[in-house]
ZAMARKE-910448 format. One line per 5 residues: number of its first residue (from 1); their letters; for each residue x, y, z negated of C-alpha. Coordinates in pm, whole numbers, plus 50000, padded with zeros to 5 digits. Layout:
ZAMARKE-910448
NUM	a	X:Y:Z ~ ...
***
This chain:
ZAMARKE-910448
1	xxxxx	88990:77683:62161 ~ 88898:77442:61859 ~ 88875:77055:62003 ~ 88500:76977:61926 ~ 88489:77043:61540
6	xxxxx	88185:76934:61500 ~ 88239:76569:61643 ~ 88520:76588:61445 ~ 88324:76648:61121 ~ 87976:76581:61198
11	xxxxx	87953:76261:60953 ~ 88120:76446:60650 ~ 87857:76747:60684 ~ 87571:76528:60692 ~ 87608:76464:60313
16	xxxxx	87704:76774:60258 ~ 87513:77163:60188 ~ 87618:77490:60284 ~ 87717:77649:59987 ~ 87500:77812:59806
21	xxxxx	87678:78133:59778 ~ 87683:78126:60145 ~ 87286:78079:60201 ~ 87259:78380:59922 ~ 87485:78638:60098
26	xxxxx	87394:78584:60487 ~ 87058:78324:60526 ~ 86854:78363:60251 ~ 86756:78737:60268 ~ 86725:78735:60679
31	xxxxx	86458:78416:60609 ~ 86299:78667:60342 ~ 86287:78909:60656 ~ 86146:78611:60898 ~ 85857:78503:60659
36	xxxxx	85757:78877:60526 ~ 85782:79129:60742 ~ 85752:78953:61110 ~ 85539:78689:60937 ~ 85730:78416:61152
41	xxxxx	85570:78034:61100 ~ 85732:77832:60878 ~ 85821:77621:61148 ~ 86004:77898:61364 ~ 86211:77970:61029
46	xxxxx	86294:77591:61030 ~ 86439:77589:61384 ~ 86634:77919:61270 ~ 86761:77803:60983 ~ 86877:77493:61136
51	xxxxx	87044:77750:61411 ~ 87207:77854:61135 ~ 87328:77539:60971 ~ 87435:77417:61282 ~ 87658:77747:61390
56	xxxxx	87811:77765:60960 ~ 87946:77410:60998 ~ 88109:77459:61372 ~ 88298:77772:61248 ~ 88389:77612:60926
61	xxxxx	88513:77304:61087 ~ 88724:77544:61348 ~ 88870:77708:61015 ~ 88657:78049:61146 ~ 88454:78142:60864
66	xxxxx	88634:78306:60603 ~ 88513:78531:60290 ~ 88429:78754:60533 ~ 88143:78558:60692 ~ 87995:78696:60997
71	xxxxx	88175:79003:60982 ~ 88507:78851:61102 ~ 88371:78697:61442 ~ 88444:78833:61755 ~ 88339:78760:62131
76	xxxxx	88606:78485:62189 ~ 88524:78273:61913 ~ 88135:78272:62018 ~ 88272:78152:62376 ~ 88427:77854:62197
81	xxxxx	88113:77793:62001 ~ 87872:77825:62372 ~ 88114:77616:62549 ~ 88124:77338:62286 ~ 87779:77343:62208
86	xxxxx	87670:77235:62545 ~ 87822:76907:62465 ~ 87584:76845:62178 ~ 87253:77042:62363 ~ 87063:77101:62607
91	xxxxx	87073:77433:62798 ~ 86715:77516:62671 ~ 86785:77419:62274 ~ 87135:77599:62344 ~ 86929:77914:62452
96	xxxxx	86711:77866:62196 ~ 86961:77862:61900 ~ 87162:78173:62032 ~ 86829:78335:62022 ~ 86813:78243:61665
101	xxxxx	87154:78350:61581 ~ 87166:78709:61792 ~ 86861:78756:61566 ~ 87030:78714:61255 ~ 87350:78911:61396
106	xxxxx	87113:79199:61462 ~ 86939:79181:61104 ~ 87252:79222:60964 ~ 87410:79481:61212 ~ 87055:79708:61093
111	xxxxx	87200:79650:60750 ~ 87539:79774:60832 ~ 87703:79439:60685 ~ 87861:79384:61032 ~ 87989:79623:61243
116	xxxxx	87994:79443:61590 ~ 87747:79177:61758 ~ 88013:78914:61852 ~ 87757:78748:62106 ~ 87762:79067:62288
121	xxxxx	87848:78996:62675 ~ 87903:78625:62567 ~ 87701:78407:62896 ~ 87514:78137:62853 ~ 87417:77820:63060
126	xxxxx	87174:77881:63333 ~ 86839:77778:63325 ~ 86647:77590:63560 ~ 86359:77712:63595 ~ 86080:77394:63523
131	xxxxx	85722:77368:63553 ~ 85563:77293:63239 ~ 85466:76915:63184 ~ 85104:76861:63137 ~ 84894:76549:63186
136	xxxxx	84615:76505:63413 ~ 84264:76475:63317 ~ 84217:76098:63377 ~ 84565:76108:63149 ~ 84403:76292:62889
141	xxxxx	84079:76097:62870 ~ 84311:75799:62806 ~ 84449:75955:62573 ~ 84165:76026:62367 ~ 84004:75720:62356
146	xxxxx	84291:75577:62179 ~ 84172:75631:61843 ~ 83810:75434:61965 ~ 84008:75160:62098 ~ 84202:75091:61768
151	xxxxx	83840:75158:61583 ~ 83678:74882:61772 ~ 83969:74655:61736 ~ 83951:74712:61385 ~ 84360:74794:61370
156	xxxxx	84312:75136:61205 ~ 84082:75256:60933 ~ 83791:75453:61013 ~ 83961:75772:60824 ~ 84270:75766:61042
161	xxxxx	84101:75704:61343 ~ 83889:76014:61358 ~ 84157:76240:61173 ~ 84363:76172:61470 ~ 84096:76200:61750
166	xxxxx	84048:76564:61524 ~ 84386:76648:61578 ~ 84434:76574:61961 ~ 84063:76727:62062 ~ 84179:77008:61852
171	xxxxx	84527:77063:62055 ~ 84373:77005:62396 ~ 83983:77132:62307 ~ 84085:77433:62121 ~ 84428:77489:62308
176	xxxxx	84616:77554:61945 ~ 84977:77526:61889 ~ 85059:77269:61651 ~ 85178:77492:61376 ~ 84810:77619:61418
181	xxxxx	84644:77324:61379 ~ 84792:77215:61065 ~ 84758:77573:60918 ~ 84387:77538:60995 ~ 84132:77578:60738
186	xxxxx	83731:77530:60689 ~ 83714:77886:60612 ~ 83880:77991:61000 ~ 83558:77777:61153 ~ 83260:77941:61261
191	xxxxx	83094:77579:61328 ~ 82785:77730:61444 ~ 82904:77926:61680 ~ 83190:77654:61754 ~ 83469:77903:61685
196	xxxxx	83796:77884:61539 ~ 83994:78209:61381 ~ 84335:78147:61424 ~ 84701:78321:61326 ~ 84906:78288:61598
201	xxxxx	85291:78424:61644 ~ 85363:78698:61481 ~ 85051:78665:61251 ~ 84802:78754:61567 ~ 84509:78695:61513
206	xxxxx	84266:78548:61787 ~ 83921:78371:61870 ~ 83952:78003:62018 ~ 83640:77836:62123 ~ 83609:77480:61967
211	xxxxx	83470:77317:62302 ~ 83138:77081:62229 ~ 83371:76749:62208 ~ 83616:76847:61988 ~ 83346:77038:61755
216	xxxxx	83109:76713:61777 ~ 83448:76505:61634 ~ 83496:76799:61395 ~ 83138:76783:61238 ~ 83172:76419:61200
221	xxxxx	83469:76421:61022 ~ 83377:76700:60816 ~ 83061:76477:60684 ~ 83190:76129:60674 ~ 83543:76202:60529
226	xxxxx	83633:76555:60446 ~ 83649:76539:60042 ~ 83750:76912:59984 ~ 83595:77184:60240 ~ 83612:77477:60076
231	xxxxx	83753:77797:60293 ~ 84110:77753:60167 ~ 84102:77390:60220 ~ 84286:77225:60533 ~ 84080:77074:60765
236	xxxxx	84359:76818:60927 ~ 84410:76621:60603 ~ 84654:76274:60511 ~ 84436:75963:60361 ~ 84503:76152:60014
241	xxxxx	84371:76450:60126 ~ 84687:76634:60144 ~ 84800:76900:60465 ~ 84913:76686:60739 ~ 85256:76830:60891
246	xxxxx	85396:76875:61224 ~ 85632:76631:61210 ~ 85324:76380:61172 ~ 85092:76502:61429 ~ 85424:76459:61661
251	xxxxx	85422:76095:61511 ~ 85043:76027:61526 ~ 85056:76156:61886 ~ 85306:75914:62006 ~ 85111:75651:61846
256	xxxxx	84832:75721:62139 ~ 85079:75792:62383 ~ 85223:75443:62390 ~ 84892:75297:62339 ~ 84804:75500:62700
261	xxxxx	85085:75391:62850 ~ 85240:75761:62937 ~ 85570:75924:62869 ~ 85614:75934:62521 ~ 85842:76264:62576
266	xxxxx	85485:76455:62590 ~ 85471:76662:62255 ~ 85166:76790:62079 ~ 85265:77153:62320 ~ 85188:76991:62640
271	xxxxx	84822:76919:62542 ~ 84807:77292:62507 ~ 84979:77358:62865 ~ 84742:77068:62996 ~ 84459:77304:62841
276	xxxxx	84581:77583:62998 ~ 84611:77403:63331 ~ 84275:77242:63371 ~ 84122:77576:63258 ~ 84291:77724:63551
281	xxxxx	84234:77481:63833 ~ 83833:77492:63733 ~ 83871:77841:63819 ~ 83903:78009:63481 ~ 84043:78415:63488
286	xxxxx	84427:78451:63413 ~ 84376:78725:63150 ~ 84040:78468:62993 ~ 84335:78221:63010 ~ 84621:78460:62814
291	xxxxx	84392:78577:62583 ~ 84292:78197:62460 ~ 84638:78103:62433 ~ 84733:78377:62278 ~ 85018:78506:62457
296	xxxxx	85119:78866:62456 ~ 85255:78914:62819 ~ 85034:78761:63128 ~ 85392:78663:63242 ~ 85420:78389:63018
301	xxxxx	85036:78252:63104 ~ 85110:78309:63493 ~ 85353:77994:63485 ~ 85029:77776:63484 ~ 84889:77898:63810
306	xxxxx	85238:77770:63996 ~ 85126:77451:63822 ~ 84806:77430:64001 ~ 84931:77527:64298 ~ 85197:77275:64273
311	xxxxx	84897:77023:64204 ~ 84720:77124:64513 ~ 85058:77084:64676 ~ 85043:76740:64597 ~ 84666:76661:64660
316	xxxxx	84729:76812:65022 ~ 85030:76622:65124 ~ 84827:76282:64986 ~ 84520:76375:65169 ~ 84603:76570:65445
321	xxx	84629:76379:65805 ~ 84906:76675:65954 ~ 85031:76738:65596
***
């Protein structure tokens, strides 16, 4: 079994690119496939490609990739790569990239370039199954006032201040993802009716209502700062009036995090599952609940009622005299 190539290697393949040849023949016609036909994010394509990046420069440190490419693998070798891998991730990201990877395998397999999925029967870490993190609603109202405390403090410019307010009433109001929110634009708003048209995964489209706070912050800044509002223009804009990104909402967010004094672990997601989990312990409908997120099994929404009753768990055994 290679020795942890990667450790071995990992400096030398920072500077360095897969070769382009390489990216022509196996990546760059399954991203084609990602982008245009399932109409995946460009931020889902981003965590494949980097599946991808990741899994070339293991098998070319271990002296496994050859001219042949992917068609060479076989079950053994992807062992190697599972066991090894859980030195460098977690279980979850693990799960997550082999997801990525048996994706591309099965691209190609449809495309008769392989013959053989070499992930077939290959295990994979357990998970342990985790509640999803959320913050309370005291939490969250701490957490939105952060932008107002900076304002009055005069240690942030007006601009900034309710951009950012935007973008956090928008992920917890509105219950978007984050690729979502930045990928909003004027022309998705309904402002009278305080509605925004979103795409979700898989380029679904659904109905999110604003929520009076987060469409009171959204008018403002529309008025006061919004330069270009046209229906193709962004609506969560940089000082120069350019898309914000993920990676900066992520940053922004912290920002207010550590100003709040809570975990700065919580990512721009868990405002959406704290959406979905105050919805549900003010009595909100399941399937009300799955259709605002978005989600295409109930399944996946039904995770946030053990989350309440976890909560009510708690409040009991605090309150409770027999508890």
């Amino acid at each position: 079994m290679p020795q942890n190539p990667k450790t071995e290697t990992e400096h030398a393949e920072a500077e360095a690119e897969i070769p382009s040849a390489v990216l022509a023949r196996w990546w760059m016609p399954f991203a084609d496939f990602l982008g245009k036909e399932r109409h995946y994010s460009p931020y889902t394509i981003r965590n494949y490609a980097r599946a991808f990046e990741d899994f070339y420069w293991w098998l070319h440190a271990a002296g496994l990739w050859t001219e042949d490419g992917l068609e060479g693998l076989d079950p053994r070798d992807m062992r190697d790569f599972v066991i090894e891998a859980q030195h460098r991730y977690s279980a979850r990201t693990l799960h997550n990239h082999v997801s990525g990877l048996r994706s591309l395998i099965k691209f190609w397999l449809s495309r008769e370039r392989i013959r053989r999925d070499p992930f077939l029967g290959v295990p994979l870490p357990k998970l342990e199954k985790t509640l999803p993190k959320f913050l309370t609603e005291d939490q969250m109202k701490r957490l939105l006032l952060g932008p107002q405390r900076l304002l009055e403090n005069e240690a942030i410019e007006p601009f900034l201040a309710w951009r950012d307010r935007l973008a956090m009433e928008l992920l917890y109001g509105a219950g978007l993802r984050v690729s979502e929110l930045v990928s909003l634009n004027y022309g998705m708003l309904n402002l009278n009716d305080g509605i925004a048209r979103v795409l979700g995964k898989g380029r679904k489209e659904r109905l999110c209502p604003i929520g009076k706070v987060a469409l009171t912050v959204l008018k403002k800044f529309r008025r006061d700062f919004a330069r270009f509002t046209g229906p193709s223009d962004p609506v969560l804009v940089t000082p120069e009036h350019a898309r914000v990104s993920v990676a900066q909402v992520e940053k922004l967010l912290k920002r207010y995090l550590a100003l709040a004094e809570l975990p700065l672990e919580i990512s721009p997601h868990k405002l959406r599952h704290s959406y979905a989990t105050h919805l549900l312990n003010a009595g909100a409908d399941l399937r009300l609940v799955q259709e605002l997120l978005g989600h295409a099994e109930l399944a996946t929404t039904q995770v946030y009622t053990h989350v309440s009753v976890a909560r009510l768990q708690e409040i009991y055994a605090k309150a409770h005299p027999r508890s």
